[in-house]
C-alpha positions as CSV (number, residue, x, y, z in Angstrom):
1,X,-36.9,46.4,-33.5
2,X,-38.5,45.2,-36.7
3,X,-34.8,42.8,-37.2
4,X,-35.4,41.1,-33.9
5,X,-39.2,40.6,-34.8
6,X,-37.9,39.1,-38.3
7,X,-35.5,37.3,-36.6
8,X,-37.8,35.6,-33.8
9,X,-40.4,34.7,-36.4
10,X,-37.7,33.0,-38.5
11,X,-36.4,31.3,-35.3
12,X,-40.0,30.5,-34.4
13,X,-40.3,28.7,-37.8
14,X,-37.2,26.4,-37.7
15,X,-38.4,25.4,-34.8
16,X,-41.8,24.2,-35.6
17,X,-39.8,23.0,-39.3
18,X,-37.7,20.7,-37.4
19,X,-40.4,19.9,-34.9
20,X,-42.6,18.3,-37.7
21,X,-39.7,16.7,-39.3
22,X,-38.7,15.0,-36.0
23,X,-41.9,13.9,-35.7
24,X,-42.5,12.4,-39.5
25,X,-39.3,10.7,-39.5
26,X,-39.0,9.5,-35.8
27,X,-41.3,6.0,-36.7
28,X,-38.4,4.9,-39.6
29,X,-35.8,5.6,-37.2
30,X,-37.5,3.6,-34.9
31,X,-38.3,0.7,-37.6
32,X,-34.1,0.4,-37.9
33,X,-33.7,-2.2,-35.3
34,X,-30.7,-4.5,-34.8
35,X,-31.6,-7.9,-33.6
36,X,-31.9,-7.6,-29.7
37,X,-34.4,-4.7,-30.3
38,X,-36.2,-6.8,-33.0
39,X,-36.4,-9.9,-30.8
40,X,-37.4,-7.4,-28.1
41,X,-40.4,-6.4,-30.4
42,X,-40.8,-9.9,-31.5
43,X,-41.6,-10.4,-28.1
44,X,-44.2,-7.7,-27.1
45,X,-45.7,-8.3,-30.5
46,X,-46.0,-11.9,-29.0
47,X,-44.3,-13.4,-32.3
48,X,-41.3,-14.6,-29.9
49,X,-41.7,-18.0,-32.3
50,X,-40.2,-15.7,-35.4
51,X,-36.5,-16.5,-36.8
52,X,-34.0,-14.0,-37.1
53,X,-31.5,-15.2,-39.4
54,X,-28.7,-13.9,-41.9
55,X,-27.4,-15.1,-45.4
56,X,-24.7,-13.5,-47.2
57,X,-26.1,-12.7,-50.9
58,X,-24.5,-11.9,-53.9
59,X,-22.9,-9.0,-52.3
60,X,-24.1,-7.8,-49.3
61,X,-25.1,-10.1,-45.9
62,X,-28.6,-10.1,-45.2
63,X,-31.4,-10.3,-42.6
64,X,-34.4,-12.0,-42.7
65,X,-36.8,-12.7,-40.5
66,X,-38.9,-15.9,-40.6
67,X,-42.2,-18.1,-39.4
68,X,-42.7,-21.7,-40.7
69,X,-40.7,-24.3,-41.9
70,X,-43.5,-26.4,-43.2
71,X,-42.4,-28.5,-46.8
72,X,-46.3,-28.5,-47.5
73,X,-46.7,-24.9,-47.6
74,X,-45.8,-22.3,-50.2
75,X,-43.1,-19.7,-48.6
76,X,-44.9,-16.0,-49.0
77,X,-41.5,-13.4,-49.0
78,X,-42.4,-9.9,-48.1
79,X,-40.4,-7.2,-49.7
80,X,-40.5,-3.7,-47.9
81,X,-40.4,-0.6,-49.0
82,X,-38.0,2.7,-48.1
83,X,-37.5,3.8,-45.2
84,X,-38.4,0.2,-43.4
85,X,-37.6,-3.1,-42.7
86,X,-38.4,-6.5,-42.2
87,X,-40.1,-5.3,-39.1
88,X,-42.6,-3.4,-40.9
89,X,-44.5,-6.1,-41.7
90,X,-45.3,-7.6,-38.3
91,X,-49.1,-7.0,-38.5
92,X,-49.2,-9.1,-41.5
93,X,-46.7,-12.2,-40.1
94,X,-48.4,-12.5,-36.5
95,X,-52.0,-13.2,-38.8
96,X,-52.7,-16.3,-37.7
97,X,-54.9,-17.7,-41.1
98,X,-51.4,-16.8,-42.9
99,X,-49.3,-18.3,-40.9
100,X,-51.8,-21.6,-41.4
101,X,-51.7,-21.7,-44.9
102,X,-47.8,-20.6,-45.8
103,X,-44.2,-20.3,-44.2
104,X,-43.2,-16.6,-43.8
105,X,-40.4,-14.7,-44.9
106,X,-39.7,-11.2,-44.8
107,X,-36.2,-9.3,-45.7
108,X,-34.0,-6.4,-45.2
109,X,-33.5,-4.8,-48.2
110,X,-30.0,-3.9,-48.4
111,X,-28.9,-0.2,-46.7
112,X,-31.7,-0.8,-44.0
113,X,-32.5,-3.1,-40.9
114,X,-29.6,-5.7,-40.4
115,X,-28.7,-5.6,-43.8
116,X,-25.9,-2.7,-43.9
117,X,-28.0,-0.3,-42.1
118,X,-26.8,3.4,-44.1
119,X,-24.9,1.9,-46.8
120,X,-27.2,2.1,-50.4
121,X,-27.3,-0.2,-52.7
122,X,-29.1,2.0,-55.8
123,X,-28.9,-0.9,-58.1
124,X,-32.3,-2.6,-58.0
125,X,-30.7,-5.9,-60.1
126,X,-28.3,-6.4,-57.5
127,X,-30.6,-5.7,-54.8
128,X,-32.9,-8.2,-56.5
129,X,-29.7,-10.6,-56.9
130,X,-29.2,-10.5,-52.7
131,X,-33.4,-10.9,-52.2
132,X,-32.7,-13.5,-54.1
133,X,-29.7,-15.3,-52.9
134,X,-31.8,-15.4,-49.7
135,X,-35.1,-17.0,-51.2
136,X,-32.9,-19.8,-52.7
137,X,-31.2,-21.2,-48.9
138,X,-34.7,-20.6,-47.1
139,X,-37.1,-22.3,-49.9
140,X,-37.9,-26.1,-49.1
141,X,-37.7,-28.7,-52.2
142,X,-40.7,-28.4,-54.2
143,X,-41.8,-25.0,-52.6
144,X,-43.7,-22.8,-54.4
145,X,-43.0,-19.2,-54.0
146,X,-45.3,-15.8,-53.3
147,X,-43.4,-12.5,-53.5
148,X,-45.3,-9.5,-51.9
149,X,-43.3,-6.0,-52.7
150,X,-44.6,-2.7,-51.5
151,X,-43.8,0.8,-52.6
152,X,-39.8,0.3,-53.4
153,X,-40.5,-3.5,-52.0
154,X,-42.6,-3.4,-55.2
155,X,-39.9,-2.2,-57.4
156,X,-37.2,-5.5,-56.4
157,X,-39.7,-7.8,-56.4
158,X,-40.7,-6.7,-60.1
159,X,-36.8,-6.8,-60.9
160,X,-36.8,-10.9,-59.2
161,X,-39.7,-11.5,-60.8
162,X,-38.4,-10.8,-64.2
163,X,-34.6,-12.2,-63.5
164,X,-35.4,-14.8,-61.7
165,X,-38.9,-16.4,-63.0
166,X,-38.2,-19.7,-61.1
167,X,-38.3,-18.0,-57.9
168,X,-41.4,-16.5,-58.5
169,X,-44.9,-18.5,-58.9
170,X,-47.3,-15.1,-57.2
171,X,-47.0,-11.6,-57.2
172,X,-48.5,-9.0,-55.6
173,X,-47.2,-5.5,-56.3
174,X,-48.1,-3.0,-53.4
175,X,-48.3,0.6,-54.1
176,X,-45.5,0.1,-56.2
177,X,-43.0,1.8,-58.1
178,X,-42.7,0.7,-61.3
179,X,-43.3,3.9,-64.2
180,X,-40.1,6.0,-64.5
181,X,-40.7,9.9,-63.7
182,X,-44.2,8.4,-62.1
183,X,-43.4,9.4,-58.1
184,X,-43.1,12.6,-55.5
185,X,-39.6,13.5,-54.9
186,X,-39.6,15.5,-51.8
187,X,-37.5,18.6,-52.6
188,X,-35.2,18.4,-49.3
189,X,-34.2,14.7,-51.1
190,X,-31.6,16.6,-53.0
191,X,-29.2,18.7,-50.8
192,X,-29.9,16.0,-48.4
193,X,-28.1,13.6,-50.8
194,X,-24.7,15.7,-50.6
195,X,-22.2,14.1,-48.5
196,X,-22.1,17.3,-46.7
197,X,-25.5,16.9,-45.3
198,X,-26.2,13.4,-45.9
199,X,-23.8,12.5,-42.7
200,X,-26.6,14.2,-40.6
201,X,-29.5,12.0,-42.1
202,X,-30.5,9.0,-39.8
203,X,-29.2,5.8,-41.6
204,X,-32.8,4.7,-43.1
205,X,-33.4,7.8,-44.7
206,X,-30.0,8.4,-46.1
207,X,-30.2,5.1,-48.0
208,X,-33.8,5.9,-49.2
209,X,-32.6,9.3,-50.7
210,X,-29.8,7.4,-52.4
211,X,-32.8,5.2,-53.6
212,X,-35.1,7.9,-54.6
213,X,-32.8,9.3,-56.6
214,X,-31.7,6.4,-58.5
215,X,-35.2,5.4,-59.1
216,X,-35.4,7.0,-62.3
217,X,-32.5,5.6,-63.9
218,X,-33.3,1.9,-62.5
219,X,-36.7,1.7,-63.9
220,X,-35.8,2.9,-67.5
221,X,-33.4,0.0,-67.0
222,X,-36.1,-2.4,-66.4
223,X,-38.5,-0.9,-69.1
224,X,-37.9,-3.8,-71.8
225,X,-37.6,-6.8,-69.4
226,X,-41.3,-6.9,-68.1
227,X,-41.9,-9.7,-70.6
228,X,-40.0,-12.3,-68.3
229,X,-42.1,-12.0,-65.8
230,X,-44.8,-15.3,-66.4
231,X,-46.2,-15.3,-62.5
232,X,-49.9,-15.1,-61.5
233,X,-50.0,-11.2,-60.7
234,X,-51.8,-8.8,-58.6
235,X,-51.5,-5.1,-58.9
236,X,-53.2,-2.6,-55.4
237,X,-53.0,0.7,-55.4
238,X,-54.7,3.4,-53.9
239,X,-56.6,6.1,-56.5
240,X,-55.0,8.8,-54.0
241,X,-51.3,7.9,-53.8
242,X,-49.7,11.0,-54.2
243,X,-46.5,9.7,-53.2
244,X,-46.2,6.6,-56.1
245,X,-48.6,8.2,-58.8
246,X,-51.4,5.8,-60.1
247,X,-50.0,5.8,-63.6
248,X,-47.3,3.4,-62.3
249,X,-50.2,0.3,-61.9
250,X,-51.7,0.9,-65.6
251,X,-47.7,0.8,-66.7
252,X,-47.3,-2.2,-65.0
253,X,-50.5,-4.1,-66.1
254,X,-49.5,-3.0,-70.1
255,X,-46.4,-4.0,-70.0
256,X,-47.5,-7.6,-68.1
257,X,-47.4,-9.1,-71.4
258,X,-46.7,-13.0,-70.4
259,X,-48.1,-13.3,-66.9
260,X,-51.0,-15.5,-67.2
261,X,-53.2,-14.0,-64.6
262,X,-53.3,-10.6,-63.9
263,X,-55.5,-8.7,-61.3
264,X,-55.5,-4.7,-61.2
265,X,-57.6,-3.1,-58.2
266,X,-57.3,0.7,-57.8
267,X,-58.5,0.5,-54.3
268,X,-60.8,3.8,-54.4
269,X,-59.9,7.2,-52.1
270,X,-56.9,5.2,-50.8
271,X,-53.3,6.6,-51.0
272,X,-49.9,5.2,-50.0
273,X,-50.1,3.0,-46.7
274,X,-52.7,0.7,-47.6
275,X,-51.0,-2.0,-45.2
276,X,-52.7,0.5,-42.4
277,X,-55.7,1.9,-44.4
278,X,-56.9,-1.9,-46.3
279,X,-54.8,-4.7,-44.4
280,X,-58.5,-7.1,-45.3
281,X,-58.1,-6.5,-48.6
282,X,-54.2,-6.8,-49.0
283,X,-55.4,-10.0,-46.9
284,X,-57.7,-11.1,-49.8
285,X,-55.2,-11.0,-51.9
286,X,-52.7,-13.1,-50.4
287,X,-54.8,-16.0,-50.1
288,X,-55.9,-15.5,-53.3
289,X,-52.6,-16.3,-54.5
290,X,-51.6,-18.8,-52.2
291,X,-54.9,-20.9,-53.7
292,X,-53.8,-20.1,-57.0
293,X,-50.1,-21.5,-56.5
């Protein structure tokens, strides 16, 4: 009798395990969209005047999705972070006092949206090498560029940044990582990672444990090139990101040795999403830079 009672309890707790997992990974399942579901959303979000477009980069072909083709306007490229996509930052490219002052581009990182949905690409120099590729057929002569990168987003944009400087004019690093050993790994990112399991993953979140996994590696490989980086910068991030530690913004803003502005705001009892919990401020920010451009 006691077995059975064991048994039903441990039965009882898979359940409500797998339960909450459904439920916490469900909205980046649901961010993977291939393009009829994104014009779809395009639609509904009544952005039905959006671009969806592909390149082929360096090594990989890529998504983007895009508002504005205006020569007098800077082009402001959002990077995303993992698991997302280009889609992820709708709230920001349907703001109307953006879209007035700058063309809009955001990307599919490679291993997520349209971009090779499942199939990582851990290398954060050639992911910054396909971002950039990108950039490069949808800038205008004469265009000045703004990256914003958040979390991971953060990470490539730091890697273009300090490969390719003339790509780069503004900065904004979002809750990003950027401090090796400074982030949560989640424990199940591990075993998960196996090809015996990893099969079972949804597509998003098998190339973000790829990612997560790599991070460590990738950022010690970036350690000694922060000094290319010579664009006006802006570091957010919240005081309570348990996910990407706050030690990775101080790293950042020591080791910005040539960028000749550089704005750090710990945005106070914040944590990770601050494109939901300050989209103002992230707001602020962006026309800050495209006035300083």
């Amino acid at each position: 009798m006691l077995l059975k009672k064991k048994r039903l309890y441990l039965l009882v707790a898979v359940l409500v395990f797998m339960t909450y997992a459904i439920y916490r990974i469900e909205p980046y399942v649901r961010i993977q969209m291939n393009d009829e579901q994104l014009s779809a959303t395009l639609l509904r979000a009544n952005i039905d005047y959006a671009e969806i477009g592909y390149q082929q980069g360096t090594s990989r072909r890529m998504r983007f999705l895009q508002i504005g083709q205006d020569s007098t306007k800077p082009l402001l490229v959002f990077i995303h972070g993992a698991p997302s996509s280009s889609a992820w930052w709708l709230s920001m490219m349907r703001d109307s006092t953006l879209r007035s002052e700058a063309n809009l581009l955001a990307i599919d990182r490679p291993g997520y949206g349209g971009s090779g949905l499942g199939r990582p690409m851990t290398s954060v120099q050639e992911q910054a090498e396909n971002v950039a590729a990108v950039i490069r057929s949808r800038r205008l002569p004469g265009q000045k560029i703004i990256i914003h990168g958040s979390s991971y987003g953060g990470t490539v944009s730091a890697r273009l940044a300090m490969d390719f400087p003339e790509l780069v004019d503004g900065l904004l690093l979002q809750s990003a990582s950027l401090a090796p050993k400074q982030e949560y790994t989640y424990w199940i990112s591990h075993p998960t990672s196996h090809w015996t399991l990893s099969w079972m993953m949804p597509s998003g979140i098998n190339t973000a444990n790829h990612e997560k996994l790599a991070h460590e590696a990738e950022l010690l490989d970036m350690a000694n090139e922060w000094d290319h980086i010579d664009a006006k910068t802006i570091i957010l991030h919240g005081t309570d990101d348990w996910l990407i530690y706050p030690r990775n913004a101080y790293y950042a803003c020591e080791k910005l040795v040539n960028a000749p502005l550089v704005i750090h705001h710990m945005v106070a009892d914040k944590q990770h999403d601050l494109l939901y919990t300050a989209p103002k401020l992230l707001r602020h920010y962006l026309h800050l830079l495209l006035d300083e451009v």
